[in-house]
C-alpha positions as CSV (number, residue, x, y, z in Angstrom):
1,X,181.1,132.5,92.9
2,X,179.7,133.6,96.5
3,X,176.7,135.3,96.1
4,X,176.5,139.2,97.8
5,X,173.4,140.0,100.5
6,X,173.1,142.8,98.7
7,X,172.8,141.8,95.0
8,X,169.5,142.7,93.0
9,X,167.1,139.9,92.4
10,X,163.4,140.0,91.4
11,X,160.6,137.6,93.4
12,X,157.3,137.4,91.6
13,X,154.5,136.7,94.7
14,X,151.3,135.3,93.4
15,X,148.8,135.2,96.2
16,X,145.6,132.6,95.9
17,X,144.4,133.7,99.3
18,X,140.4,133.7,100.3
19,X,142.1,136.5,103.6
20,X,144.8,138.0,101.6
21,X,143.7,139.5,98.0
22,X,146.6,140.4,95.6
23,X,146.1,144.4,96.4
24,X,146.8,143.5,100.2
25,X,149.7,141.8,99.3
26,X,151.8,145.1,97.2
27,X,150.0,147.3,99.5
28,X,152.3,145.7,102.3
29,X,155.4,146.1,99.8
30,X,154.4,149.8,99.2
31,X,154.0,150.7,102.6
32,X,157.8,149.2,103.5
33,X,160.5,151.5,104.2
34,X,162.6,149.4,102.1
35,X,164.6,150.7,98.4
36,X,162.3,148.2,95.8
37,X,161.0,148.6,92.6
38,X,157.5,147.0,92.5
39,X,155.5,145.7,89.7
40,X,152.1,144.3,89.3
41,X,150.9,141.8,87.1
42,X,148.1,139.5,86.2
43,X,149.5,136.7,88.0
44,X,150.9,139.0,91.4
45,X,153.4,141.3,92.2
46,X,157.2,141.5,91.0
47,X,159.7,142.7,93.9
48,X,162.8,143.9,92.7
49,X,165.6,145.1,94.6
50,X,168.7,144.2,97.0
51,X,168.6,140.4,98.1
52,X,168.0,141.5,101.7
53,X,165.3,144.0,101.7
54,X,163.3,141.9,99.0
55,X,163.6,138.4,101.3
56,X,162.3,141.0,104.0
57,X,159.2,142.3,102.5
58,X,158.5,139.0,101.0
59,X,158.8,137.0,104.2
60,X,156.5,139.9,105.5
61,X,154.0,139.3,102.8
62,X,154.5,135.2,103.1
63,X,153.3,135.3,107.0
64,X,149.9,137.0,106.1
65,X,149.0,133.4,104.9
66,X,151.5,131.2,105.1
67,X,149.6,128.6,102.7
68,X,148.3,130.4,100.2
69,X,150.9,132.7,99.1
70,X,153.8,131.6,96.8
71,X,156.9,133.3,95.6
72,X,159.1,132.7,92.7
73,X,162.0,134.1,91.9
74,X,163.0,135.3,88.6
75,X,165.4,133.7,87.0
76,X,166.5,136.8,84.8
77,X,166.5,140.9,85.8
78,X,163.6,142.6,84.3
79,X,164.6,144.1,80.9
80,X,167.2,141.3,80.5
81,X,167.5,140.9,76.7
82,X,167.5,136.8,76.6
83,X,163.8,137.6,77.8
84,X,162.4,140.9,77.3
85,X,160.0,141.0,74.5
86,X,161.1,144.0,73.2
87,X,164.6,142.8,72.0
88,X,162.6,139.6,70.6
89,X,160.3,141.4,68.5
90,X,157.0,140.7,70.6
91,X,155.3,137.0,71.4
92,X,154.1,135.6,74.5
93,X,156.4,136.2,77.2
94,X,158.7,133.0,77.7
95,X,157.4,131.0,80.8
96,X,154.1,132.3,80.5
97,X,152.3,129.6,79.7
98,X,154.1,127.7,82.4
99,X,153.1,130.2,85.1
100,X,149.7,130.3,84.3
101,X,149.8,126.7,84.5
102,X,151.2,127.1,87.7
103,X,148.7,129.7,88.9
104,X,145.9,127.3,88.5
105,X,147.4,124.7,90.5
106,X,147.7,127.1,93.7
107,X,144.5,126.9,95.3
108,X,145.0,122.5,95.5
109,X,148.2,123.2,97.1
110,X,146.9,125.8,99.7
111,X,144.6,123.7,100.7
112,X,146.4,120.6,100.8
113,X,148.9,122.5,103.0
114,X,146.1,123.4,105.3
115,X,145.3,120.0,106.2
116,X,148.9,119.4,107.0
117,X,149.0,121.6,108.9
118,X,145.8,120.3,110.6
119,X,147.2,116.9,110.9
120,X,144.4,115.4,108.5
121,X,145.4,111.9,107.7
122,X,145.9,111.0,103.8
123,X,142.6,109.1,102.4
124,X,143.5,106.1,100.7
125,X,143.0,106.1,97.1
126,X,140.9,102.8,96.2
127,X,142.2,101.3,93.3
128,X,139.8,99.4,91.1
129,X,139.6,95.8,90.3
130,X,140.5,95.2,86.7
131,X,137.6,93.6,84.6
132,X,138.3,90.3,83.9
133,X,138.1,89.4,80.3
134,X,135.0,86.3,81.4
135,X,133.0,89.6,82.7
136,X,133.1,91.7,79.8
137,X,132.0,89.2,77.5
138,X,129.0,88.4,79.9
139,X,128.6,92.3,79.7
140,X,128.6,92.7,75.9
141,X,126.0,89.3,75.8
142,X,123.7,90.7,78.2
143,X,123.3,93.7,76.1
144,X,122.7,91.8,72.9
């Protein structure tokens, strides 16, 4: 099934940005010319709208800092009842506890993608001798 430019899809962007703070980031949607539905959460803003004017704002929003804003698109339209609360009866909302998993992991990966960008060389991890078994006992005796 060929996908159409115009059909309606939902991006949730999730800033971790020391330049860009999460009101910057819907300010730019808001101020767009373009026909979206915006949402904001704890965890960023939701874009909803034709494929092509979302990818547009969100690229927009993406080059304000390139390595510290992340977008994710929704699997699901918003009201969808396989995962609106609502037509659950209440809970956690499904993938929450994923996301915010994923939230916390941002700021490691921005960074990390500055230095790539920097060209700083991986540090090699030293790995540990093992203890040989002659060692620990001498350990364990010396502390007797």
């Amino acid at each position: 099934m060929a996908e159409e430019n115009n059909d309606v899809i939902t991006k949730l962007v999730v800033t971790s940005s020391d330049t860009v703070l999460p009101i910057d980031a819907a300010m730019k949607i808001y101020e767009s010319s373009t026909d979206i539905v915006i949402k904001e959460t704890c965890f960023g803003t939701m874009v909803t709208g034709p494929r092509e004017a979302v990818n547009k704002v969100v690229k927009e929003i993406v080059d304000l800092d390139k390595n510290h804003i992340f977008v994710k698109e929704r699997g699901f339209p918003p009201g969808d009842d396989r995962r609106c609360r609502a037509s659950r009866g209440g809970g956690s909302r499904p993938g929450f506890y994923f996301l915010k998993e994923e939230a916390m992991m941002l700021p490691m990966i921005g960074k990390a993608l500055d230095k790539y960008d920097k060209h700083v060389p991986l540090k090699e991890i030293e790995h540990k001798k093992k203890l040989e078994v002659k060692d620990l006992q001498d350990i364990v005796e010396s502390s007797l």
